[in-house]
C-alpha positions in Angstrom: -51.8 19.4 -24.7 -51.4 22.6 -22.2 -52.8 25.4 -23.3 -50.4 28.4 -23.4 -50.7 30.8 -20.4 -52.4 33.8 -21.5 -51.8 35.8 -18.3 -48.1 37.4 -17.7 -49.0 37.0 -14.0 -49.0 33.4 -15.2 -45.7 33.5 -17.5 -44.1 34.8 -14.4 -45.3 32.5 -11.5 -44.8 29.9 -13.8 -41.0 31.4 -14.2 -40.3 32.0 -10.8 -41.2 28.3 -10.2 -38.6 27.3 -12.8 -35.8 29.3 -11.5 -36.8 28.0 -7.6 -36.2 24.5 -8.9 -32.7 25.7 -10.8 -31.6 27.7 -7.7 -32.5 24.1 -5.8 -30.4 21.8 -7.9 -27.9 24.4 -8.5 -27.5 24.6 -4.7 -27.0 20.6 -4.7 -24.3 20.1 -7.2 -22.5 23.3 -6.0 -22.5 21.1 -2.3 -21.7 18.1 -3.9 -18.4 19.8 -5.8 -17.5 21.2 -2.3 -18.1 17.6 -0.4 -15.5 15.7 -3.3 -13.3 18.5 -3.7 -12.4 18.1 -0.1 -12.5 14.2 0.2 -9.8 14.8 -2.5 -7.9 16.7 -0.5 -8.2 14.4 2.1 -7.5 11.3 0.3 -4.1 12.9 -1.2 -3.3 13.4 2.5 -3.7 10.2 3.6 -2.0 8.6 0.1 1.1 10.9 0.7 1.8 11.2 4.1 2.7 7.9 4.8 5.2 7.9 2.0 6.5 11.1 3.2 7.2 9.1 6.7 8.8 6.4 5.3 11.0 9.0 2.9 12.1 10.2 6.3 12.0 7.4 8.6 13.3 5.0 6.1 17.0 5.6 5.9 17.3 5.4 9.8 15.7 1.8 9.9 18.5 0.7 7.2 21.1 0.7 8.9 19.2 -1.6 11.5 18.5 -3.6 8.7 21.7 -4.1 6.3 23.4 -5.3 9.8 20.5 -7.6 10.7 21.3 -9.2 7.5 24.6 -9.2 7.1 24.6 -11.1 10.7 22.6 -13.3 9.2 24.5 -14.0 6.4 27.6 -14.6 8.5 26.1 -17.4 10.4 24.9 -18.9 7.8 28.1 -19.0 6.4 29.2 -20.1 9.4 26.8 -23.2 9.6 27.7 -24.1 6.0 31.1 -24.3 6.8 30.5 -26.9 10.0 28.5 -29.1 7.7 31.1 -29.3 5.2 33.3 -30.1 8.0 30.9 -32.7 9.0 30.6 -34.2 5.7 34.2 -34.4 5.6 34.4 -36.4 8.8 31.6 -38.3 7.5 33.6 -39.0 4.4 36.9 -39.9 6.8 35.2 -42.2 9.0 34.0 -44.4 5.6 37.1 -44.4 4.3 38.6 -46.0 7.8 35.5 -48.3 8.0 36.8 -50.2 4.2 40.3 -49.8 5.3 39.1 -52.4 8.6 39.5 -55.6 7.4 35.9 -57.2 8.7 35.9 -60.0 11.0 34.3 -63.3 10.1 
């Protein structure tokens, strides 16, 4: 077990000591809150700028896109209605084929 100082000198130094120490980490976490503050910052910026761009970009590229599409969708109606045609000559040419009387 320490022995209590008996010295004020001692109380003191040993004081001073204390508070150093304090002052030390007190310094630390006061540069850590600084350093994450900022990479806060920072990573709000790089969340919301890009959503910003495409807010603002966005509706110029749809345009582009809705006609790409539509295109699309127009020859692909376009194709559906040639194979129905074929299927329907299909169909014709089987129905001529029994009407053939076969030859023996």
């Amino acid at each position: 077990m320490e022995q209590p100082p008996s010295d004020i000198k001692e109380l003191l130094e040993r004081n001073i000591a204390l508070a150093e120490q304090i002052l030390y980490h007190t310094k630390k976490t006061h540069r850590h809150l600084m350093w994450d503050s900022a990479f806060s910052a920072i990573k709000w910026v790089i969340i919301l700028a890009p959503l910003l761009a495409a807010a603002w970009y966005f509706p110029k590229y749809t345009k582009d896109i809705v006609g790409f599409t539509t295109d699309i969708g127009k020859q692909f109606e376009f194709m559906q209605k040639q194979l129905g045609q074929i299927g329907d000559l299909q169909k014709q040419a089987e129905q001529m084929q029994k009407q053939v009387p076969k030859r023996k």
